[in-house]
N, C-alpha and C positions, 0 to 999 in steps of 0.2 A: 141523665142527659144523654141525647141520644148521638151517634158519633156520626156525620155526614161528610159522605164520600164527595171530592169536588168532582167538579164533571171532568175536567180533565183527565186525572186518575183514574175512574172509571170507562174512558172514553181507552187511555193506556191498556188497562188490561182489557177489557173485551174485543182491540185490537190484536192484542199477545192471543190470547183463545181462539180469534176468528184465523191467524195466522196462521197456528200452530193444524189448525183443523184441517183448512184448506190444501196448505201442502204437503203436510202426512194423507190427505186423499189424493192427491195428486201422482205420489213415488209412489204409495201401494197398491192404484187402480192403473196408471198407466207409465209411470216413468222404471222401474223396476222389474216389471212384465217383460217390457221390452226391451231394457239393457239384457236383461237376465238372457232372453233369446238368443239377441244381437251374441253374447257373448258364447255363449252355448253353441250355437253354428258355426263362431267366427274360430274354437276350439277342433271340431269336429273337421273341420277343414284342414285346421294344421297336423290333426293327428293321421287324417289322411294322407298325409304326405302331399297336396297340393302344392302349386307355387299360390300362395295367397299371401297377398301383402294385407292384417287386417287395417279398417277403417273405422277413425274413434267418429261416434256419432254424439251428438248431444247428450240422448238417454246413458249413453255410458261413461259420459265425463261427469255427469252431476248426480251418477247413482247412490252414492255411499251416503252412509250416515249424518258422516261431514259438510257435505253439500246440501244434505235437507237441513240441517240445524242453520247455516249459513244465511238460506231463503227465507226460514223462519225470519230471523232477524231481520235483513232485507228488509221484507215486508212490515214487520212492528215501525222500524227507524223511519219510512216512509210513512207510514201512520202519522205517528207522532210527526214528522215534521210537517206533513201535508195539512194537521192541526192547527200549528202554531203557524203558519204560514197563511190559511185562511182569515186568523187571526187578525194579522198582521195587515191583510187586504183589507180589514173591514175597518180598522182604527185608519185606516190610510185613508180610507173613502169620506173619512169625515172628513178631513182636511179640509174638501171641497167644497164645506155647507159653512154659510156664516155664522158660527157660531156667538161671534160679539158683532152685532150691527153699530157701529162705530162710524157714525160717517165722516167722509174725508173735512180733515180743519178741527174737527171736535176735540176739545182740550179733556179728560177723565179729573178731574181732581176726587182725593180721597173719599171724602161723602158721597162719591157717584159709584164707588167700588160695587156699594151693596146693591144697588139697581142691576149692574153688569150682569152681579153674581146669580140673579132669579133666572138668566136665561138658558144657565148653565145649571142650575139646581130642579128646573123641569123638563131636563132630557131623562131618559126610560134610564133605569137603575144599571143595567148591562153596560149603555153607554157614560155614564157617570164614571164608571170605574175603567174607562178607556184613556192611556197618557195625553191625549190632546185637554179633553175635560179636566183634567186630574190639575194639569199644568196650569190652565188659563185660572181654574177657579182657587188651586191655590197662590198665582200672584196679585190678584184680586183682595183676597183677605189678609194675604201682607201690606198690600197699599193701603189697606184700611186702616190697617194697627197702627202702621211704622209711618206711611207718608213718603216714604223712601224711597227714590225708584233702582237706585242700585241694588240695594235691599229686596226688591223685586226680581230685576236682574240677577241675581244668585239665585234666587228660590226656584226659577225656572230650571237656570243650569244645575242646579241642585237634584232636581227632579226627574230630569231626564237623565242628567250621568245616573239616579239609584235605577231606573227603570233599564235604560242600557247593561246596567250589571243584572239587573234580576232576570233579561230575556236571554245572557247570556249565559248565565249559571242555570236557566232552566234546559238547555240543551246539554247538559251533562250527559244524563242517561244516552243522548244520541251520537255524543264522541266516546261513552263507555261501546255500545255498540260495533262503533266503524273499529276499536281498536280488538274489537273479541272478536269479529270473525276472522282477521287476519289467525289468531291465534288457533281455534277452531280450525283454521286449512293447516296449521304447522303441526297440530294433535292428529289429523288426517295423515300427512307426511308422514311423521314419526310410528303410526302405527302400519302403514305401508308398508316401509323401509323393513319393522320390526319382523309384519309375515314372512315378506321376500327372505330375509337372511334367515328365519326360522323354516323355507323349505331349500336353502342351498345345495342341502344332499341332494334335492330330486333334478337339480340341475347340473351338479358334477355326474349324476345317471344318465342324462341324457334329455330328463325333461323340464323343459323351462317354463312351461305355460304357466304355474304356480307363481313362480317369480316375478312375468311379466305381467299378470294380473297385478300381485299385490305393488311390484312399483308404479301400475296405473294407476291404484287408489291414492297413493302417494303424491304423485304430481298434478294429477284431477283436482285434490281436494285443495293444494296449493293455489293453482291457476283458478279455479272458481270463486276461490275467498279474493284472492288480491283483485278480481276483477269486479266482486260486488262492495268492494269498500273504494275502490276508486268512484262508483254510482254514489253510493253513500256522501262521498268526501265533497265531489261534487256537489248533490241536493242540499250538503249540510252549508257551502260555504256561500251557497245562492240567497240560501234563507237569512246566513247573517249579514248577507248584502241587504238583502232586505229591513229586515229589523234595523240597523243601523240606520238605514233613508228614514226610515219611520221617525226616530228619532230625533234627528237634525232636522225634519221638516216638519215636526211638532215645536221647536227651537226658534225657528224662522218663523213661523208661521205665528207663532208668540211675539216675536221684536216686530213684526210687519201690523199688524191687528191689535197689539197693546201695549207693548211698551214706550213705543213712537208716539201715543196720546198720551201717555201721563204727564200728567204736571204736578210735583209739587209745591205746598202752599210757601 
């Protein structure tokens, strides 16, 4: 048997590759060139003996290693949420087509379930497995079985709190993300801090630029993470605005359209 990759998944990683590709061409064709410069003259100046005050420029705040790892992510976590987020637009669009033509007054009793159920059973396969469909056609074949309409009423609520959890646990991977690059800027930090005091001697000499370099990496690679995980934190908590409306007006949208016609016998 042969093992099949969901599209998700593979939509995941060829995300991660196209990311990873992108902004390693990015630092090594133009962001690194030109910190590397920037940095270079902005030394040359102080060794001169100038009054130069230098000036951090973008290229040399998000030079280091730390801050391309950071953007990588960035980009993946966007991916992936920009995914599920599309997702999410297109289940919500349904909302707006009548999927049970039920007209106003009409009573459902049990034996009319299975009529209901054909108009939901020849929508495209994509959308079958969408929670609006999911919902209606399985409280449909509870009122068949049971007759019951509270017994309906749970099946609903049932289905959307397991769906609720499963959108929720699928953004896993995107709060592992928002909590790694923070960390990712504190490994930046730490290994900053580490050069600077590994060239202290050349700054009890006289020379600091050693120093002041590596605590720029330091606090560069700090301020860059904490300000793309607040992006991050944001997109993430937009999306689960999202997905929760989704939800509750898959919910409503169930008690307005079917549950209010059932009668049982």
């Amino acid at each position: 048997m042969k093992n099949r990759l969901s599209p998700e998944f593979t939509y995941q990683l060829f995300a991660l590759l196209i990311a990873v590709i992108v902004v390693h061409a990015a630092y090594v064709g133009v962001i690194r060139p030109s910190a590397n410069a920037q940095i270079a003259e902005q030394m040359a100046l102080q060794a001169a003996g100038e009054d130069y005050v230098p000036q951090r420029s973008l290229a040399v705040v998000i030079r280091d290693f730390e801050q391309e790892a950071c953007f990588i992510l960035l980009i993946w976590a966007l991916a992936i949420m920009a995914y599920k987020a599309r997702q999410a637009f297109r289940e919500q669009a349904l909302l707006a087509q009548p999927l049970l033509e039920i007209p106003e007054g009409t009573s459902v009793l049990p034996e009319d379930a299975r009529e209901y159920s054909r108009t939901l059973e020849a929508l495209p396969d994509r959308e079958q497995d969408y929670l609006l469909p999911r919902t209606l056609l399985s409280a449909l074949q509870r009122f068949a079985t049971t007759g019951d309409i509270q017994a309906v009423s749970e099946t609903v609520k049932e289905t959307c709190e397991v769906e609720a959890d499963r959108l929720d646990s699928e953004l896993s991977m995107v709060r592992y993300i928002a909590w790694a690059i923070p960390s990712i800027g504190f490994i930046g930090t730490v290994r900053g801090i580490g050069d600077a005091l590994g060239q202290a001697y050349k700054a009890v000499e006289g020379d600091i630029t050693g120093v002041t370099v590596s605590l720029g990496v330091a606090f560069n690679s700090t301020f860059v993470a904490l300000v793309l995980s607040i992006i991050i934190m944001f997109c993430l908590h937009q999306l689960q605005q999202s997905q929760e409306r989704l939800v509750l007006d898959c919910q409503r949208y169930a008690d307005r359209r079917l549950l209010r016609h059932l009668v049982a016998h």
